[in-house]
C-alpha positions as CSV (number, residue, x, y, z in Angstrom):
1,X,97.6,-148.4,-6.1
2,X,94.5,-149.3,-5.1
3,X,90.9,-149.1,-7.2
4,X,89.1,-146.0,-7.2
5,X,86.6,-147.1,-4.7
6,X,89.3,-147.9,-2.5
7,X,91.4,-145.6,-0.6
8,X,94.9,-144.5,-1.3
9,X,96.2,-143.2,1.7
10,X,95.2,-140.9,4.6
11,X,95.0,-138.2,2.8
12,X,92.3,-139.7,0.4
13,X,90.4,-141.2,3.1
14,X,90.0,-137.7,5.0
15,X,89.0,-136.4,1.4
16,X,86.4,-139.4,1.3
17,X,85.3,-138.7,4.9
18,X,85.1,-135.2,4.2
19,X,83.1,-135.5,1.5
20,X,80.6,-137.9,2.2
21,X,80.2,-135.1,5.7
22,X,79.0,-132.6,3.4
23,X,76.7,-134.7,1.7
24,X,74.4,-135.0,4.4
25,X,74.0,-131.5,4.7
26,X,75.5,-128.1,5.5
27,X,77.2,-128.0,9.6
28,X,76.2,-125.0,11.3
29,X,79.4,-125.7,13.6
30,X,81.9,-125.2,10.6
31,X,83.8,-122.0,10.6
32,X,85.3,-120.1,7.3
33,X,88.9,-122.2,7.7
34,X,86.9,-125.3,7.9
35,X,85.5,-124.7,4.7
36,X,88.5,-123.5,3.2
37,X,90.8,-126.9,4.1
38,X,87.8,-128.9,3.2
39,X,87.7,-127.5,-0.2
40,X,91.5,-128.2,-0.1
41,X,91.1,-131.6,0.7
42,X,88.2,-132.1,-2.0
43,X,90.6,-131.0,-4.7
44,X,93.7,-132.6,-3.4
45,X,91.2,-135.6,-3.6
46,X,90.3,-134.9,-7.5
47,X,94.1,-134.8,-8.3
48,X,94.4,-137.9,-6.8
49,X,91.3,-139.4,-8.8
50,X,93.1,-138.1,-12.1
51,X,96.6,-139.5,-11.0
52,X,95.1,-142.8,-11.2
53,X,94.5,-142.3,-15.4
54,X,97.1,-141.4,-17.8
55,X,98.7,-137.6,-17.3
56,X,99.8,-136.1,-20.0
57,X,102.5,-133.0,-19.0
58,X,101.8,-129.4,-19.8
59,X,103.3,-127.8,-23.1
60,X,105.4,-125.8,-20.4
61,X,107.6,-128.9,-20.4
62,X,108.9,-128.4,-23.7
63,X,111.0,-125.4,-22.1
64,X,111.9,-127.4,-19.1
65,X,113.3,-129.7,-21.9
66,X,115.1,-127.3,-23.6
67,X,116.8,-125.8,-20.8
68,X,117.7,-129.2,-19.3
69,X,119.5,-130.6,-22.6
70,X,121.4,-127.0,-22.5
71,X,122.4,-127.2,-19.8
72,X,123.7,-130.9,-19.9
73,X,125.2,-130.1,-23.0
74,X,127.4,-127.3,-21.3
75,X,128.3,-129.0,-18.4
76,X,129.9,-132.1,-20.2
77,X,131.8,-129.8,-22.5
78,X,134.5,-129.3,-20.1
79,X,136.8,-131.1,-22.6
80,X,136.3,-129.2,-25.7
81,X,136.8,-125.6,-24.1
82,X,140.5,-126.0,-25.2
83,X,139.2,-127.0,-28.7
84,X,137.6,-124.0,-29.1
85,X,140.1,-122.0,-27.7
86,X,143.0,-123.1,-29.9
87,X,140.0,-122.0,-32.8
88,X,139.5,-118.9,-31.6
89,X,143.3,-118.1,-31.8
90,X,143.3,-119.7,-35.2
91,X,140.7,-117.8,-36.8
92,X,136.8,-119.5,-37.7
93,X,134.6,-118.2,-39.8
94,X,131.4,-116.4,-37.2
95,X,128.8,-117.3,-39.9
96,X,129.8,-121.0,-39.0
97,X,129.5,-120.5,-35.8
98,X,126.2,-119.0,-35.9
99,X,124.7,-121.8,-38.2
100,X,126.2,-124.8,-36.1
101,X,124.2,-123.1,-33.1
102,X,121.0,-122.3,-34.6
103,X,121.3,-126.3,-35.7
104,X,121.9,-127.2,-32.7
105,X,119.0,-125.0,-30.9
106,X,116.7,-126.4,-33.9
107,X,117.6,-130.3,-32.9
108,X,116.9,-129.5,-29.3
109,X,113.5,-127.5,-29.4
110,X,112.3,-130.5,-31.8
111,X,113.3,-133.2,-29.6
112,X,112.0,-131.3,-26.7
113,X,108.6,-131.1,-28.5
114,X,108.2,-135.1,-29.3
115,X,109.5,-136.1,-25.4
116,X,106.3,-133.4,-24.4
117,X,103.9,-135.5,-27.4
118,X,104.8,-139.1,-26.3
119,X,105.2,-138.6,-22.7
120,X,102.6,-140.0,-20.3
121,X,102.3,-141.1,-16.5
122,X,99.8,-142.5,-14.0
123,X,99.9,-144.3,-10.8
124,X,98.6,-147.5,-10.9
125,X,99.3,-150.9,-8.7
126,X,101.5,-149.7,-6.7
127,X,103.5,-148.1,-8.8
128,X,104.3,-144.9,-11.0
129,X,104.3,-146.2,-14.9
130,X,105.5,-143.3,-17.1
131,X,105.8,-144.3,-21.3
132,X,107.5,-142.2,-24.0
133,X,108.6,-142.5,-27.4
134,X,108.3,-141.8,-31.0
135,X,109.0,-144.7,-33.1
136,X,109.5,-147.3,-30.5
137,X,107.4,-146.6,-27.2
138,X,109.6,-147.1,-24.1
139,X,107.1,-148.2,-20.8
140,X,108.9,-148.4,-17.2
141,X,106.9,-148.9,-14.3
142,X,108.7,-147.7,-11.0
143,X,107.3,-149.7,-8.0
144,X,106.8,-147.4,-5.0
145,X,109.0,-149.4,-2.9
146,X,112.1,-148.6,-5.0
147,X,111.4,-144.5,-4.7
148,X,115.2,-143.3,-3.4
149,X,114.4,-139.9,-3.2
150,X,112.0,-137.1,-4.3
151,X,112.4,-133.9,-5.5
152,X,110.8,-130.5,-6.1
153,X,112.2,-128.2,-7.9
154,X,110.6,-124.9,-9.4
155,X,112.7,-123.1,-11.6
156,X,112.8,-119.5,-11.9
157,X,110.8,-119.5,-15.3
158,X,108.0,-121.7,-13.2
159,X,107.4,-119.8,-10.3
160,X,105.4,-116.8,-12.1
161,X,103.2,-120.1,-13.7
162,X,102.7,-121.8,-10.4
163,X,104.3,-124.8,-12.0
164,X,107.6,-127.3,-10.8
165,X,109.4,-130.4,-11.7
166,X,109.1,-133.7,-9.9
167,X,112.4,-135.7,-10.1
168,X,112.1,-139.5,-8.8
169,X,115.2,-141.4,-8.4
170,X,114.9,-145.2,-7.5
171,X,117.6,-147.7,-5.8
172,X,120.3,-148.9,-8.3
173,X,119.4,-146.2,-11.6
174,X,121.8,-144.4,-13.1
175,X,120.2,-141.6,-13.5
176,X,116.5,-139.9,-12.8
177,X,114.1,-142.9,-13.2
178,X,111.3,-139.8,-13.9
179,X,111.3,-136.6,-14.7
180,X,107.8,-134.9,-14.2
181,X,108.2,-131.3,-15.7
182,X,106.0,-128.3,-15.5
183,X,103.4,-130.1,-13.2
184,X,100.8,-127.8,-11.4
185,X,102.4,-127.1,-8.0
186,X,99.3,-128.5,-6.1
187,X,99.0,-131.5,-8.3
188,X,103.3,-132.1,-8.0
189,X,102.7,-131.6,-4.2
190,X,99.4,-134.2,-3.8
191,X,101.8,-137.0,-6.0
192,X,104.9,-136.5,-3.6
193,X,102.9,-137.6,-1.1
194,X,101.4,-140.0,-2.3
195,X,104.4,-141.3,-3.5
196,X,106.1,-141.6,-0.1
197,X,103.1,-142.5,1.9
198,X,102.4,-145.5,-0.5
199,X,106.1,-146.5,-0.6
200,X,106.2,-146.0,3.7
201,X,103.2,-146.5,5.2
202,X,100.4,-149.5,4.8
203,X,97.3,-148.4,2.3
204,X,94.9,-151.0,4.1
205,X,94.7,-149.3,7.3
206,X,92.0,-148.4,9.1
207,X,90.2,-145.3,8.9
208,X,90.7,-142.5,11.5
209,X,87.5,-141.1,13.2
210,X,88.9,-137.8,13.5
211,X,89.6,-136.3,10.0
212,X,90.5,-132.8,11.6
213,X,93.2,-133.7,13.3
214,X,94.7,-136.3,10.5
215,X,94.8,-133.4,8.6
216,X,96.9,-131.4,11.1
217,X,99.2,-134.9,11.4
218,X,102.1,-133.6,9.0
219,X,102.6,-130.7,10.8
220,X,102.7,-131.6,13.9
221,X,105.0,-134.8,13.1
222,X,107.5,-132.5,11.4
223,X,110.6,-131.7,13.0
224,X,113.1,-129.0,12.5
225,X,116.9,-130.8,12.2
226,X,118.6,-128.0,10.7
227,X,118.7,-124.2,9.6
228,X,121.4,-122.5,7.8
229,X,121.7,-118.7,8.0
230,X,123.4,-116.7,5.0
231,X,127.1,-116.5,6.4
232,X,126.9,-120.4,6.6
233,X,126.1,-120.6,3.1
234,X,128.9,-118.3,2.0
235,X,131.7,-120.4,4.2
236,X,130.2,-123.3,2.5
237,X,130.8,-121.7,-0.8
238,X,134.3,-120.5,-0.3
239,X,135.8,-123.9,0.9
240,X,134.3,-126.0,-0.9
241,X,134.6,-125.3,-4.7
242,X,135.7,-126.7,-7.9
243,X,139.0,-125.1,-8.2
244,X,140.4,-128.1,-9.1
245,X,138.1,-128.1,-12.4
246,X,139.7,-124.5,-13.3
247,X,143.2,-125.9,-13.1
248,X,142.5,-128.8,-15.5
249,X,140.8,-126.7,-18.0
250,X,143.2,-123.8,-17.6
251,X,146.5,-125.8,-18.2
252,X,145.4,-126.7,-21.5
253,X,144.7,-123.1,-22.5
254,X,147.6,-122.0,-20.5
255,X,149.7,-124.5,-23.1
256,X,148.3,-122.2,-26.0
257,X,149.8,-119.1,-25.1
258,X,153.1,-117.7,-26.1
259,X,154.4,-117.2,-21.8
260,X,157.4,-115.6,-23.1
261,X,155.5,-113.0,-25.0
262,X,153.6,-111.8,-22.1
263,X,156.8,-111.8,-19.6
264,X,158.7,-109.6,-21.9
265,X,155.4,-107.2,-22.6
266,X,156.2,-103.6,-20.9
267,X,153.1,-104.1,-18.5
268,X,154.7,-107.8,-17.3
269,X,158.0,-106.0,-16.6
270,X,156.7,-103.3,-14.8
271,X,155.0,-105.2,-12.5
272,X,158.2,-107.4,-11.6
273,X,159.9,-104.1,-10.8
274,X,157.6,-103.0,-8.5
275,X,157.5,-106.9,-6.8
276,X,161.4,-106.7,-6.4
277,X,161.1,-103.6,-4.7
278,X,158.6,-104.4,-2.5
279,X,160.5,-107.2,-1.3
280,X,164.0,-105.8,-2.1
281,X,164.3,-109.0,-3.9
282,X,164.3,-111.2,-0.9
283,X,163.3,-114.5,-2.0
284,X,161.0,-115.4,1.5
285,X,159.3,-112.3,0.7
286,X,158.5,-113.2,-3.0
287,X,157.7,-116.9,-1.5
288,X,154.9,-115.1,0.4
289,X,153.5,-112.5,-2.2
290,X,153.4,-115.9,-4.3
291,X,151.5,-117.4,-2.1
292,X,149.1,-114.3,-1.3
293,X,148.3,-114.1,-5.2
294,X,147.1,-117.4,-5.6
295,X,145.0,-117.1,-2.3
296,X,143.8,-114.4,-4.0
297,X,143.2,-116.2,-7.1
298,X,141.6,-119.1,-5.6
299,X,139.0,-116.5,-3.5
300,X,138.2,-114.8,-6.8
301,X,137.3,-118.0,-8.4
302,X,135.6,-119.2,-5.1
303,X,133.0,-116.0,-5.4
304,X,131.5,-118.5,-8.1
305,X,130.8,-121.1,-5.8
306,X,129.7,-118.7,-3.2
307,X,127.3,-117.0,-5.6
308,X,125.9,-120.8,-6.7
309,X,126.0,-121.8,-3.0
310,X,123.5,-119.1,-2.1
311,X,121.1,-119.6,-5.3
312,X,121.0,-123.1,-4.8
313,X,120.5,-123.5,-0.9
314,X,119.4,-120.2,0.6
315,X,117.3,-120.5,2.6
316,X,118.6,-123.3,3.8
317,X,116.4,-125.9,6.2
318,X,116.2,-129.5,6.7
319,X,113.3,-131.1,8.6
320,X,112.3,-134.7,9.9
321,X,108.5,-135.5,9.1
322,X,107.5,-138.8,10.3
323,X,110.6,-141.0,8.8
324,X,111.4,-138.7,6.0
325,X,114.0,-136.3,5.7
326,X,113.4,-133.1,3.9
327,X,114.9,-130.3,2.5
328,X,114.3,-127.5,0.7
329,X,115.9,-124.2,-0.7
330,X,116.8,-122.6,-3.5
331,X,116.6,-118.2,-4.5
332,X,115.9,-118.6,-8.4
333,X,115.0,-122.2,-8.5
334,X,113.1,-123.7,-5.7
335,X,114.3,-127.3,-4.7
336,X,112.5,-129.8,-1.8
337,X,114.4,-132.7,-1.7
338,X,112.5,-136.0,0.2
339,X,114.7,-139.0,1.5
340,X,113.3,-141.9,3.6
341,X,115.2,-142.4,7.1
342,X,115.8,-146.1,6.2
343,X,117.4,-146.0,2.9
344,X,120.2,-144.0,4.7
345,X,123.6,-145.9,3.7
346,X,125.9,-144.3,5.6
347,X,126.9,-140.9,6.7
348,X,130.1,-139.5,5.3
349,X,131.5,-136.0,6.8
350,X,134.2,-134.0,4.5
351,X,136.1,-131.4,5.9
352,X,138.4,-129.9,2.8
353,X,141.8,-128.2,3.9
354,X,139.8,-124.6,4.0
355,X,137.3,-126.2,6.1
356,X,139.8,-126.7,8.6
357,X,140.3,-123.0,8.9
358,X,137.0,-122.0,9.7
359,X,136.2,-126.1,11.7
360,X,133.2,-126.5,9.2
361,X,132.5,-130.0,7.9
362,X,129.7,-130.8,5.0
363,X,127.6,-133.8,5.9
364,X,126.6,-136.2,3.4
365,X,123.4,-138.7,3.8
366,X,124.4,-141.2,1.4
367,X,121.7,-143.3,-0.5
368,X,122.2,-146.6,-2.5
369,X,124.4,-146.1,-5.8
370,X,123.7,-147.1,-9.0
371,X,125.6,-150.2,-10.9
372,X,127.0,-148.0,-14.0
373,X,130.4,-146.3,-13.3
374,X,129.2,-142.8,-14.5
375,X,126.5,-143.0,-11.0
376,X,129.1,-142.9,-8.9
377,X,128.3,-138.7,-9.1
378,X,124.5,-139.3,-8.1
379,X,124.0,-136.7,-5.8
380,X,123.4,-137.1,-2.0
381,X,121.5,-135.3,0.3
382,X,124.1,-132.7,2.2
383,X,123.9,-130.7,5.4
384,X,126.7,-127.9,4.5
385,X,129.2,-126.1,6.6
386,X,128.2,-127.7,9.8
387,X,130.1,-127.4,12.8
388,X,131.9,-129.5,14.9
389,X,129.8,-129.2,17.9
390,X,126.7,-129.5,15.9
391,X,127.1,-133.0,14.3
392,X,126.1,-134.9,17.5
393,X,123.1,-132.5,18.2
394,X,122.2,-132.8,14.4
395,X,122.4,-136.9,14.3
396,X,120.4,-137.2,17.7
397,X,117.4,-135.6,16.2
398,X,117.3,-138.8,14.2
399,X,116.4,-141.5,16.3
400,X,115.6,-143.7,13.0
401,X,118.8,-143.5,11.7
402,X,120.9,-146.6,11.3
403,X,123.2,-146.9,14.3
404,X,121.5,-144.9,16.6
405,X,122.9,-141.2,17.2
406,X,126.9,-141.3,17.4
407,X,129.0,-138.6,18.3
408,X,132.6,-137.6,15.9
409,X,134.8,-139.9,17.2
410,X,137.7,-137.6,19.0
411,X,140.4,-140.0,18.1
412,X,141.1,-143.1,16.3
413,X,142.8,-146.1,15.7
414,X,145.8,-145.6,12.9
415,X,146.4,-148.7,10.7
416,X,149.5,-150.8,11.0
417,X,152.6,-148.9,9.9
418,X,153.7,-151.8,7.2
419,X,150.6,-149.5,5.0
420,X,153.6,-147.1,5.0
421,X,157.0,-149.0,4.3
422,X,154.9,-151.1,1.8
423,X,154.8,-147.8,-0.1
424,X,157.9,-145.6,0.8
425,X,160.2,-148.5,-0.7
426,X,158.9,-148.4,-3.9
427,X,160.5,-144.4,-4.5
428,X,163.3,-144.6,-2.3
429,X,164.7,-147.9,-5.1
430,X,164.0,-145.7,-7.6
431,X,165.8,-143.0,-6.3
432,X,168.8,-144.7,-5.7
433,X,168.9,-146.4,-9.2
434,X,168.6,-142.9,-10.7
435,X,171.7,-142.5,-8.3
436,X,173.8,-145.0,-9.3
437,X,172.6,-143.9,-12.9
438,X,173.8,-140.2,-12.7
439,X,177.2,-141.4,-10.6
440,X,178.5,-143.3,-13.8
441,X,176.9,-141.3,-16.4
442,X,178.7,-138.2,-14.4
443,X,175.5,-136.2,-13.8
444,X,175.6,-132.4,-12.5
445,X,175.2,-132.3,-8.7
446,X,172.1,-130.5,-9.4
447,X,170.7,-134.1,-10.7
448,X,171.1,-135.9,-7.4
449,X,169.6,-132.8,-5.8
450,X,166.5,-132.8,-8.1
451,X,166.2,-136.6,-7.8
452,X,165.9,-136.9,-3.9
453,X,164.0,-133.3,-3.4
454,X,161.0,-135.2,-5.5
455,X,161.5,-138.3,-3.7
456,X,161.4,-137.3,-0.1
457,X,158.1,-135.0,-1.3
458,X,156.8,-138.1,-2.3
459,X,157.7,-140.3,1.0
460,X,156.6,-137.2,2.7
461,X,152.9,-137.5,1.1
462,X,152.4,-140.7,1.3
463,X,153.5,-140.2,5.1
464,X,150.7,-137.6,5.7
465,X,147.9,-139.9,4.0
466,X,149.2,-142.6,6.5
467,X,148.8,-140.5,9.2
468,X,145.1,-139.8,8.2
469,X,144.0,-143.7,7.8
470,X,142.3,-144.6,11.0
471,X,139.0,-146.4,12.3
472,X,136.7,-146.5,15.3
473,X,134.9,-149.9,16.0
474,X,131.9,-149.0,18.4
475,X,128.7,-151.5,19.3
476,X,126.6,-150.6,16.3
477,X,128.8,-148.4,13.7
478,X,132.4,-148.4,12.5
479,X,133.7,-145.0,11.9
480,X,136.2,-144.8,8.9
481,X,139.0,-141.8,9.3
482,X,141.2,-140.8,6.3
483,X,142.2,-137.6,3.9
484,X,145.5,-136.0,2.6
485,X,145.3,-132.2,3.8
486,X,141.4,-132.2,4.3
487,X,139.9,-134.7,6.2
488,X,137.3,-137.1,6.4
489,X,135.1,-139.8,8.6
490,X,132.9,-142.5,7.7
491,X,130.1,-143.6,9.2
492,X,128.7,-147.5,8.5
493,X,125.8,-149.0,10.5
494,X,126.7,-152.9,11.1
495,X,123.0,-153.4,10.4
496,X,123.5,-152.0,6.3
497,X,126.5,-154.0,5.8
498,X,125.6,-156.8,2.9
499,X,128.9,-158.3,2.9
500,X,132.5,-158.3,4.4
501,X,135.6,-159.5,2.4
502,X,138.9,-160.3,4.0
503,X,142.1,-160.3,1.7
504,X,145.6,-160.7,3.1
505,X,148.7,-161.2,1.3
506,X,151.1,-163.6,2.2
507,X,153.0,-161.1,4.1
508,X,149.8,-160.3,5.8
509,X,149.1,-163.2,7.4
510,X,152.4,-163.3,9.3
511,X,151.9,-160.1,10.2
512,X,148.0,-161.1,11.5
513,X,146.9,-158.2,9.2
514,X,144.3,-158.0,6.6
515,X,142.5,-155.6,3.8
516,X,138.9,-155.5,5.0
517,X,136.1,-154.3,2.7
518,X,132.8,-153.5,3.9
519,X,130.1,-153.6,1.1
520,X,127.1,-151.2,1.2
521,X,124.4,-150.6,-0.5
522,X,125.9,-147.1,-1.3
523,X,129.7,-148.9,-2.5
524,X,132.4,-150.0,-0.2
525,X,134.5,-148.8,3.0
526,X,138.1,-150.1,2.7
527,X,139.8,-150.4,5.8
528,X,143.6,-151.7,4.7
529,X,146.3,-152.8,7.0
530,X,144.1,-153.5,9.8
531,X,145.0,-156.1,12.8
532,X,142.9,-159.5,12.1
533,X,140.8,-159.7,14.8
534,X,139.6,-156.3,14.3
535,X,138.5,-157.7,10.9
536,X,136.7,-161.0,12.9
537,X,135.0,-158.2,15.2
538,X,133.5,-156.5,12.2
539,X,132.5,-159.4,10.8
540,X,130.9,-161.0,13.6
541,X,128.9,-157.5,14.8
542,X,127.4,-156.7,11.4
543,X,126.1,-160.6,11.4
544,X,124.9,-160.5,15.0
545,X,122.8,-157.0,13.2
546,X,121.3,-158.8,10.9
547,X,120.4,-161.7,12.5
548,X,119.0,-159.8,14.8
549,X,117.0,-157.7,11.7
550,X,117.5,-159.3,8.6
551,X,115.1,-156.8,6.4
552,X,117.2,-155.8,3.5
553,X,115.0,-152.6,2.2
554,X,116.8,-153.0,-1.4
């Protein structure tokens, strides 16, 4: 930051300019629009004046605060839904139940109210200092230059207010560095920017002659990269959901509940008499109405993630302005995300099994990851349901971008097949122990049946993720190809890789193959089983990259 009589950015400077203009008198040349963005300017220039003294936020926050603990409250109490459950069945007393809750709201609402008292920020130095507390006053001071990402998000209880949240997340936190909330949406807007143009562009240059047309510079310099219409949105929702989540949680409740009481209920039976009708109890055709009722199953709970989908992202749009990436959508609560070009990790493309169907990939900007194990969930900037064709077109409009523009790769290089009798051996020597086992213990022929159905499923999976390892070495990236039914690719820049290890096994080095990790700022790519001197060639082009440029941004 610099001093008050010194300027911030451009943005303060065409403020300055503009206001030391009207001093001098009143130009018979200005029209009504000139004197409304000169206004503008004078007040974004007054927010900026106050951002340099301690903010406090508004008394709106408290509700921010309140629905934030909520909500992180609920979402990490995936493990106790079958505690509660078993209680239900059990019997508890409501009266309980209602005074554990009211508690509970009580300790939240209060806590809420001291952040909202203690809490304080201003930018200063070049950096954002924010200080809360009660008893023991906590101080961190963010330097601009370690700004990850920026985001604006309004929530529907805001909008009516004209208020948002700021979220600032820095290289290497495990969580949000700052939480700004219920900031006046002008005054949120005016410290984004400032925010990225002091972390991105130098404060001591000179000032423009032409204020006019610095003022028009952020819209011209913005580029559209991406728009994604409703339908998009919906694929999005439907293939790529937490299913998994429902299975986890539901086999613990499903453990609760007497299954033989339900199949011999009058309503169970019935409907097993019609099914063996239908199918004139042909076991392909009960195979298939299986499978039908858990597609049907997994498309009712998909209609969640459709319906979230939609509310988060709609209407969808990601732009380029200057080196910044942003994006911004959201029906109830109005998100703008902001992500410099540079910080860019790597580009990872996921295409679940679903996907597949409909040739829709998500595409993931990945930024720098935090040191704690629980930041490994930090979320990235995405692209959804993107399609094949699009992914080149989409990359090229960033020129910036680490590695230049790169096409999918249309094939790839598998690893060395020693990856997959490494790993089948393992289940085939247990299966014929078991063998031997069951021969002189006299096991039923069903035994031996059992015992190598589960072990050629098992050689058979491992066989299907072999098939999926591959890799692409090209003059400035390395694409990484792997994935069980779903698939996905890697992208790594030679020019972000911090280091390279080599590890080989004794039977490795005979074979003149080698476990090659590539370290990122954003965790590391594993490439196992590869020939060595693929290994030497990925060592010797991510050093010949940073000789070459040997600015490391973190």
């Amino acid at each position: 930051m610099m001093t008050l009589h010194q300027p911030l950015n451009d943005l303060s400077r065409i403020a300055i300019m503009d206001k030391s203009s009207a001093s001098q008198g009143d130009d018979p040349h200005l029209d009504s629009k000139d004197i409304v963005t000169n206004k503008s300017i004078n007040s974004e220039q007054t927010n900026t004046d106050d951002l340099q003294q301690w903010q406090a936020l508004s008394a709106w926050s408290v509700v921010s605060n309140i629905f934030s603990t909520l909500k992180n409250i609920l979402s990490n109490g995936f493990a106790i839904v079958p505690i509660v459950y078993t209680g239900w069945r059990q019997g508890f007393d409501m009266q309980w139940g209602i005074l554990a809750s009211s508690l509970l709201l009580l300790l939240v609402t209060l806590s809420a109210i001291i952040e909202w008292r203690k809490f304080r920020f201003r930018l200063n130095n070049h950096q954002l200092e924010v200080k809360r507390g009660l008893l023991f006053t906590k101080k961190d001071e963010i330097p601009l230059s370690r700004i990850q990402n920026i985001r604006y998000e309004q929530p529907f209880y805001f909008k009516p207010l004209s208020l948002g949240t700021l979220v600032i997340e820095t290289a290497g936190s495990k969580s949000d560095e700052a939480h700004l909330a219920a900031l006046d949406t002008q005054q949120a807007q005016t410290l984004k920017r400032l925010l990225l143009n002091l972390s991105h562009t130098d404060a001591t240059a000179p000032t423009h002659e032409h204020p006019h047309t610095d003022n028009q510079h952020g819209i011209e310099n913005t580029q559209p990269i991406v728009r994604k219409s409703l339908w998009d949105l919906i694929l999005f929702g439907f293939y790529q959901n937490n299913f998994i989540w429902f299975a986890v949680i539901a086999g613990p409740i499903a453990g609760q509940v007497d299954l033989d009481k339900i199949f011999d209920s009058p309503l169970a039976q019935q409907f097993w008499l019609w099914v063996q009708q239908q199918t004139h109890q042909n076991i392909g055709l009960q195979t298939i109405m299986a499978i039908v009722g858990l597609f049907a199953l997994y498309s009712l709970f998909a209609l969640i993630s459709i319906v979230a989908a939609m509310l988060k992202y709609h209407p969808y749009q990601l732009d380029k302005h200057d080196d910044t990436l942003q994006r911004s959508g959201g029906v109830i609560s109005h998100q703008q995300d902001a992500l410099a070009i540079k910080r860019i990790q790597l580009v990872h493309l996921q295409q679940p099994v679903i996907a597949r169907l409909f040739k829709r990939w998500t595409l993931y900007f990945k930024q720098v990851k935090g040191h704690e194990v629980g930041h490994k969930t930090k979320q990235h900037m995405l692209v959804p349901s993107v399609k094949s064709t699009e992914i080149e077109l989409l990359l090229a409009k960033i020129p910036q971008l680490s590695g230049g523009a790169s096409a999918l790769p249309s094939s790839y290089s598998s690893i060395d097949i020693n990856w997959l009798t490494k790993r089948i051996a393992l289940p085939l020597i247990l299966a014929s122990i078991l063998t031997i086992m069951g021969y002189y213990g006299h096991q039923s022929p069903g035994f031996f049946e059992f015992t190598w159905f589960i072990t050629f499923m098992v050689i058979l999976a491992i066989y299907i993720r072999y098939k999926q390892w591959g890799y692409v070495v090209a003059d400035k990236v390395i694409w990484q190809h792997s994935g069980f039914f779903g698939q996905q690719w890697q992208r790594v820049a030679f020019e972000k890789v911090q280091h390279v290890n080599i590890i080989q096994t004794q039977g490795q080095k005979q074979a003149q193959l080698a476990y090659v990790e590539v370290g990122l700022a954003s965790g590391s790519v594993v490439f196992p089983y590869i020939p060595t001197h693929v290994a030497e060639l990925i060592i010797t082009r991510s050093l010949n990259a940073t000789s070459h440029d040997n600015r490391n941004w973190i």
